[in-house]
C-alpha positions, 0 to 999 in steps of 0.5 A: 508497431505502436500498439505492439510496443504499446503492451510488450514494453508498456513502461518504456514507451510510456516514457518514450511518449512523455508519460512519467515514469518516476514513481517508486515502488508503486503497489495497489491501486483502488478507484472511487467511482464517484468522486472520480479519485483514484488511490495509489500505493508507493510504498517507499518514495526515494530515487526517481521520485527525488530531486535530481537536477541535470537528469534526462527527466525530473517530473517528480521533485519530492522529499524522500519518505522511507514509510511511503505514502497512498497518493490521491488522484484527481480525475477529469475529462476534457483534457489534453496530451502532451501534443496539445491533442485532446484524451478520450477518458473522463479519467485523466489525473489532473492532479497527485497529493497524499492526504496527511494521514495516508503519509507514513512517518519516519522516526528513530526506533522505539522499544519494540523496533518501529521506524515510522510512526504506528498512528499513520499508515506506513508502506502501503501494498493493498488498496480497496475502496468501498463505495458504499462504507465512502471508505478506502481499506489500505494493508501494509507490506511493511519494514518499519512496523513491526506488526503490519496493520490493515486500516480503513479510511473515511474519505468524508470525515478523513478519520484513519482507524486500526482494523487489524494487527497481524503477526510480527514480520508477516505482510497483510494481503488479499484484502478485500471488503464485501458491502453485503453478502446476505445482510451481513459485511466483511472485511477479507484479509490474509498474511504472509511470510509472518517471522520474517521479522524485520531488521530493526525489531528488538533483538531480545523479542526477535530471538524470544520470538523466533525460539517460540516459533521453533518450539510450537512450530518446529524447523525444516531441513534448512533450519528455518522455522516452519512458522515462517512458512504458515499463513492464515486466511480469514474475514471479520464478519457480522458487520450489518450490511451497508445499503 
């Protein structure tokens, strides 16, 4: 019974065993083997993630962050549960914190429509580490930015740098690094629903926008730009190849 309940309703009885349950939009995860680090996306931290005193459980006590945030983990061995019984990984998180410039910044709307500061990252959905580069690649799914951006994170020397802008209201996934495929790296990324243009946007961009994606792209029997219905696929290539 504890193992069927264990995969058929994984959540609820994590939960029944006392496992926290209150993380919020949590997105993609990435591990990095040999600071035994584990990296979680939560795109938005709000409801269950707040304070709420009188509630059943109250684990997590942090202030809310419409911008989200990529959590680290400190993974160990030699820890106990709960019951005070001993846990057989040497992956059990010891502690959660977020590295400030993984931490999104809320602010009040620029020129172009952002809600959280385009210098950070802001409601991170895809996560890989590389090993090799000591570099964790985080993708947006994002409201507030208005263009989703791809970054890439060096974990030593805790520099956060821009590697790719896609298109406005697009969401940038399948991310994914190769450290070296015949002497060369690459860096694979996609988009998705581009002109779903977020509600914040400059309106008078928004409907230049939207009127050039009709144009170029023309409308289906719903009225609806077919450029919201196009995705581009690619890599950045021609990296050395990191040893």
């Amino acid at each position: 019974m504890e193992k069927a309940a264990a995969f058929l309703e994984t959540r609820r009885y994590a939960a029944y065993l006392g496992a926290t349950t209150e993380f919020t939009k949590g997105e993609g995860v990435a591990f990095n083997e040999k600071d035994k680090k584990m990296y979680y996306a939560v795109s938005y931290i709000q409801t269950s993630m707040l304070a709420k005193d009188g509630g059943p459980v109250d684990d997590i006590r942090v202030k809310g962050n419409n911008a989200g945030a990529t959590y680290t983990f400190d993974l160990a061995s030699g820890q106990k549960d709960t019951q005070g019984g001993a846990i057989n990984s040497a992956y059990v998180a010891t502690k959660a914190y977020v590295e400030p410039m993984l931490l999104g910044k809320p602010m009040t709307a620029d020129a172009n429509g952002n809600t959280a500061d385009v210098n950070f990252t802001a409601n991170t959905d895809n996560l890989f580490y590389s090993e090799k580069m000591r570099t964790l690649f985080v993708g947006e799914d994002s409201g507030t930015h208005v263009n989703n951006y791809i970054w890439a994170y060096n974990v030593d020397s805790k520099k956060l740098s821009r590697v790719l802008s896609v298109a406005a209201g697009a969401e940038a996934t399948g991310l994914q690094i190769v450290d070296d495929m015949n002497g060369y790296a690459y860096i694979m990324a996609n988009n998705q629903h581009q002109g779903d243009w977020i509600s914040s946007q400059n309106k008078d961009l928004t409907a230049r926008l939207d009127t050039l994606a009709k144009n170029t792209f023309g409308i289906n029997n719903r009225g609806i730009s077919n450029y919201r219905l196009t995705a581009h696929v690619g890599y950045i290539g021609g990296m050395p190849a990191v040893k």
